[in-house]
MARKE-8163 format. One record per residue (C-alpha): residue in one letter; x, y, z. Coordinates in steps of 0.5 Angstrom, whole numbers, plus 2048, in hexadecimal, padded with zeros to 3 digits. Example, Ala and Ser with C-alpha at 12.3 -4.5 7.8 and 13.67 -1.06 7.14 Angstrom:
MARKE-8163
a8197F7810s81B7FE80E
This chain:
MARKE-8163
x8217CA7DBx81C7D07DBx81B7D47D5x81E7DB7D7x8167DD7D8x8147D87DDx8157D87E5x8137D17E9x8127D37F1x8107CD7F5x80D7CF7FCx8077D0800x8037D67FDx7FE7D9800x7F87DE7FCx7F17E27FDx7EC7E27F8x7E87E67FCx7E67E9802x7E77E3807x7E17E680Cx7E27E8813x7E27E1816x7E77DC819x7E77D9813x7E77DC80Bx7E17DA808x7E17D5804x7E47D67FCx7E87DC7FFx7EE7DA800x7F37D67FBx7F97D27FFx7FD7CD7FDx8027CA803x8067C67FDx8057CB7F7x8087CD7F1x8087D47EEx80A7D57E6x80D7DB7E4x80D7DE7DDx8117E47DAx80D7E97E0x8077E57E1x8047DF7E5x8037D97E0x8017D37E5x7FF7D37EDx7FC7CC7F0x7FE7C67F4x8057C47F2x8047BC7F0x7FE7BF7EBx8037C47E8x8097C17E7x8087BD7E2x8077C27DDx80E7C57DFx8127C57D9x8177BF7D9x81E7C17DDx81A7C77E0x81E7CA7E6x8197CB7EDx81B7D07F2x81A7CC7F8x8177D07FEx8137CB801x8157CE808x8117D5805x80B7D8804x8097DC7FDx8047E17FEx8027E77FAx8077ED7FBx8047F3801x8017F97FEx8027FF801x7FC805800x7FF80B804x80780C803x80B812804x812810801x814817802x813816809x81881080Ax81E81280Dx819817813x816810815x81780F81Cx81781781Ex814818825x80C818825x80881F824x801820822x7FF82081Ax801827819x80682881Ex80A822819x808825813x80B82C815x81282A819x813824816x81082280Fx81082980Bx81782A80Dx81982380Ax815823804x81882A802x820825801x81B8237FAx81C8297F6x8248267F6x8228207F1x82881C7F3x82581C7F9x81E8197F7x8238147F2x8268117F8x81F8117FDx81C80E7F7x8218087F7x8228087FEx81A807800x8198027FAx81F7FE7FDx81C7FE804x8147FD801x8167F77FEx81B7F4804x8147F5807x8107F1802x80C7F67FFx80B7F67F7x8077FB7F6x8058027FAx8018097F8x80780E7FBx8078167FCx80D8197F9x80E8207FBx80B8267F8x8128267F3x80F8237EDx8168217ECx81681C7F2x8118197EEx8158177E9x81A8157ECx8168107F0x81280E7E9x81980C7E7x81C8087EBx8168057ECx8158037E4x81C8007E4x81A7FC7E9x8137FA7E6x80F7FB7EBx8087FC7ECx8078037EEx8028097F0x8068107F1x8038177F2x80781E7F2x8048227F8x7FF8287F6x80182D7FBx7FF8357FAx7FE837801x7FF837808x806834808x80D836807x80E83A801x8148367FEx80E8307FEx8088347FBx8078327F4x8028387F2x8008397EBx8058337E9x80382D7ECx7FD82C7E8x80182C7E2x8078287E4x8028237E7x7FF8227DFx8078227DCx80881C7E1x8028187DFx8048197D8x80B8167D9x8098107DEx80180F7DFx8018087DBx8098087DAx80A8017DCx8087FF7E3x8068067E4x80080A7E6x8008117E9x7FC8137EEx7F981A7EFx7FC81D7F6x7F98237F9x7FC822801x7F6824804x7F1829803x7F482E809x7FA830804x7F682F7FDx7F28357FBx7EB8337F8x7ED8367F1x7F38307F2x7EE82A7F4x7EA82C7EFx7EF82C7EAx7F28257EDx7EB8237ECx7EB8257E5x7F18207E3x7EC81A7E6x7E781C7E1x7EB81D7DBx7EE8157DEx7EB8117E1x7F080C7E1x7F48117E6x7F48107EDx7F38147F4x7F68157FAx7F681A800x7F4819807x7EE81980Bx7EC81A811x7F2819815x7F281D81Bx7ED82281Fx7F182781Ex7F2826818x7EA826817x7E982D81Bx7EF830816x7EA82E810x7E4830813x7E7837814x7E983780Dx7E483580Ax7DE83780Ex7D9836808x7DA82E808x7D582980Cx7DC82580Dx7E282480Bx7E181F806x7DD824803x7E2828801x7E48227FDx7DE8217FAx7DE8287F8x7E48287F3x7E28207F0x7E881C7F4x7E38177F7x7E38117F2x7E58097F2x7EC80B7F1x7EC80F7F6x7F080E7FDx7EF812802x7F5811808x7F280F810x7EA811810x7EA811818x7E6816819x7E1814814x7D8814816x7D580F813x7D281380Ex7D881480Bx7DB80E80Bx7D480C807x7D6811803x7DD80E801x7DA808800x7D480A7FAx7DB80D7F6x7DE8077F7x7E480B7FBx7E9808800x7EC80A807x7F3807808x7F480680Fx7FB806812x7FB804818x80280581Bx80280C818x7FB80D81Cx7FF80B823x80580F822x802815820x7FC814825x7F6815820x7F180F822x7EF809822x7ED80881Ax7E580481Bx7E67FE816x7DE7FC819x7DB802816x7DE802810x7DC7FB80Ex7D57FD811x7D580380Cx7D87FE806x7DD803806x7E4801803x7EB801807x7F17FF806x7F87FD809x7FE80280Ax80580480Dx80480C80Dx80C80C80Dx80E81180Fx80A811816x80880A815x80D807819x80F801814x80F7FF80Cx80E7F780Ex8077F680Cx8087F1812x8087F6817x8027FB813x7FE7F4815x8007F481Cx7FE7FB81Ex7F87FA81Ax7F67F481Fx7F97F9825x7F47FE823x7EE7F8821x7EF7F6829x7EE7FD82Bx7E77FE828x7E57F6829x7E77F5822x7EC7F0822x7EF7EF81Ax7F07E8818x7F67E5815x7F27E380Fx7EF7EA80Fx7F57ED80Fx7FA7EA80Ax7F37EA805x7F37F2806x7FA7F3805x7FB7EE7FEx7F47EE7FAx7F07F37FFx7F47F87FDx7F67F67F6x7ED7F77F5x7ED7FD7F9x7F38007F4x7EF7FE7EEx7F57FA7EEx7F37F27EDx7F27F17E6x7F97F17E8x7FC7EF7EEx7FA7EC7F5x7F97E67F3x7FD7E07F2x7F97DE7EBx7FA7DD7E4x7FB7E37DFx7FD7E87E5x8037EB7E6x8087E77EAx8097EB7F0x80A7E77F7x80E7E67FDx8117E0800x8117E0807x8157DC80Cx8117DA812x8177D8815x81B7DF815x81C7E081Bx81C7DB821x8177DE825x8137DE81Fx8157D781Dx8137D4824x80D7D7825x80B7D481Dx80D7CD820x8087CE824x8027D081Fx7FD7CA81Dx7FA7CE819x7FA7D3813x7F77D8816x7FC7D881Cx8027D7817x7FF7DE813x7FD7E181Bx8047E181Dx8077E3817x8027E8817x8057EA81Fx80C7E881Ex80F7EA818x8137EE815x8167F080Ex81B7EA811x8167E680Fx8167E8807x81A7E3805x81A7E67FDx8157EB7FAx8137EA7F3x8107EF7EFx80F7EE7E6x8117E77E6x8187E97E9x81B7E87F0x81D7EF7F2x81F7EE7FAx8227E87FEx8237E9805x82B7E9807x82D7E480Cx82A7E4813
């Protein structure tokens, strides 16, 4: 038998200790894999991670196992760039950035003011995240400091790892979405109640510079200074449009990340959203303060923004990361985040390997987040936050695996063919918190 704190999970496990390099095969001492492993859980932790014959042993007499021999354990997905209160406006016919923004993403995100609808969205977008494998996500609430709530709520039941920000929004927007004077002030009430609550943390959320006065972004950056445990997220650089509107709005800027500067919000906590249309001075930039670009590839494709440049990121040492972008992303599966970034690599000639992938979305992401002393990683002492995943899902999937000989292969199909099918359970501070319905 198990004492009431300790969970015993044998299966093939799969974990990145560090960036596994851009060859065929992870460089040596970067990839952690155990055909025939045993995972041990106590309470929300990882106790013990190794080859099965080496752990067993040590297992207390009677211990029950859970066999998922025929599964592969790998830390749970985490997702930089996510608008929970665009959910239910995902799939909405394609426009431009700001031609989505007004016809479709301002309109939906007014429905937040109602707090029983921010209640049920919070529920209904954690159910669908987890189904899709993700643990963890930083997520746009509305310019509501309610949606927020509610959102911090459902996930602190849950007890999940998360970074959640209300929308800083005090011009060129709908006026029932502009906060004004306010949206400082409920930005410092909302990290009072919840930033280190539990597995919380706020991040500081001015949408984009066109709709934040200077005197806003200044303020958003005197809430970093004060904290810097906070986090920050907005966007960047997504679309030419998008740059000309800024360029208009702030004519003494020498770019648009200078606006940024300006006001202190580019630090080693903070995100910034796509950076497709960057130079390589800015991405240098980004990469002295120790930001990070979250790339979102499928968003990128439906909204036509660009191709995000993985090459001169890595040349300028600058930090990206691996997001959904829901809800112009066109899926939550992390899966389907890596498949697209690989349609995007192709088009530039910078194909993303499997082992660059799956390192991104689990340790990669977990680093750029300033999130690894706590997950990522299947290792001692870190939160028990993973995904079992069945390579045998669906029948294309397993027939195409049954031809894989190596793992490389195994993870490459995956990587392609995958969905959240594939998510057999997703567990998240030691407990299973979804298992797949019969298929």
């Amino acid at each position: 038998m198990n004492s009431s704190t300790d969970t015993f999970i044998r299966a093939e496990l799969i974990s990145f200790t560090r960036d596994p390099g851009d060859g065929n095969m992870p460089e040596s001492g970067s990839l952690e894999h155990y055909g025939d492993g045993l995972l041990w859980l106590k309470d929300q932790h990882i106790h013990a991670v190794g080859h099965f014959v080496e752990i067993s042993p040590s297992l207390p007499e009677g211990a029950d196992v859970l066999d998922y021999r025929d599964k592969l354990i790998m830390p749970g997905f985490i997702d930089t760039h996510v608008h929970y209160v665009q959910l239910d406006i995902m799939a909405s016919y394609g426009r431009q950035l700001l031609d989505w923004l007004n016809e479709y993403t301002f309109p939906e995100e007014c429905r937040f003011a109602n707090h029983a609808h921010a209640e049920a969205l919070s529920a209904a977008f954690l159910d669908e995240m987890l189904r899709a494998g993700t643990t963890t996500a930083q997520v746009f609430g509305s310019s509501h400091p309610g949606s927020v709530d509610a959102f911090f709520t459902a996930a602190n039941k849950r007890q999940l790892r998360m970074l959640v920000g209300k929308v800083l929004m005090d011009r060129n927007a709908p006026e029932a979405l502009m906060d004004g004077a306010s949206g400082i002030a409920d930005s410092e009430r909302l990290i009072e109640d919840w930033h280190g609550k539990g597995r919380l943390g706020y991040s500081v959320t001015p949408r984009f510079a066109p709709t934040s006065t200077k005197t806003q972004m200044d303020a958003a950056g005197a809430l970093l200074r004060n904290d810097p445990t906070l986090w920050l997220q907005t966007h960047l650089a997504e679309n030419s449009g998008e740059l000309d509107w800024v360029a208009d709005l702030f004519p003494g800027s020498r770019d648009y990340l200078a606006v940024y500067e300006a006001s202190g919000l580019v630090g080693p906590r903070s995100t910034f959203a796509h950076g497709i249309h960057l130079d390589n001075g800015m991405r240098k930039r980004l990469a002295d303060r120790g930001a990070n670009i979250a790339f979102c590839p499928s968003s990128n494709l439906f909204l036509g923004s660009g191709l995000f440049d993985r090459e001169a990121a890595k040349e300028t040492g600058m930090a990206f990361t691996y997001a959904s972008d829901i809800g112009a992303g066109t899926d939550l599966s992390g899966f389907a985040t890596l498949k697209a970034a690989y349609q995007v690599g192709q088009l530039g000639g910078q194909p993303l390997t499997a082992w660059q992938g799956f390192y991104g979305l689990t340790r990669g992401n977990a680093k750029a987040l300033s999130l690894d002393n706590h997950i990522g990683q299947l290792a001692p002492s870190l939160e028990a936050d993973f995904v079992v995943i069945d390579p045998q899902a669906t029948s294309l999937l397993a027939r195409r695996i049954s031809r894989c000989t190596t793992l490389g292969e195994r993870l490459f199909a995956l990587m392609i063919l995958a969905d959240d099918r594939a998510i057999f359970e997703t567990w998240a501070g030691g407990q299973c918190q979804h298992r797949r319905d019969n298929v």
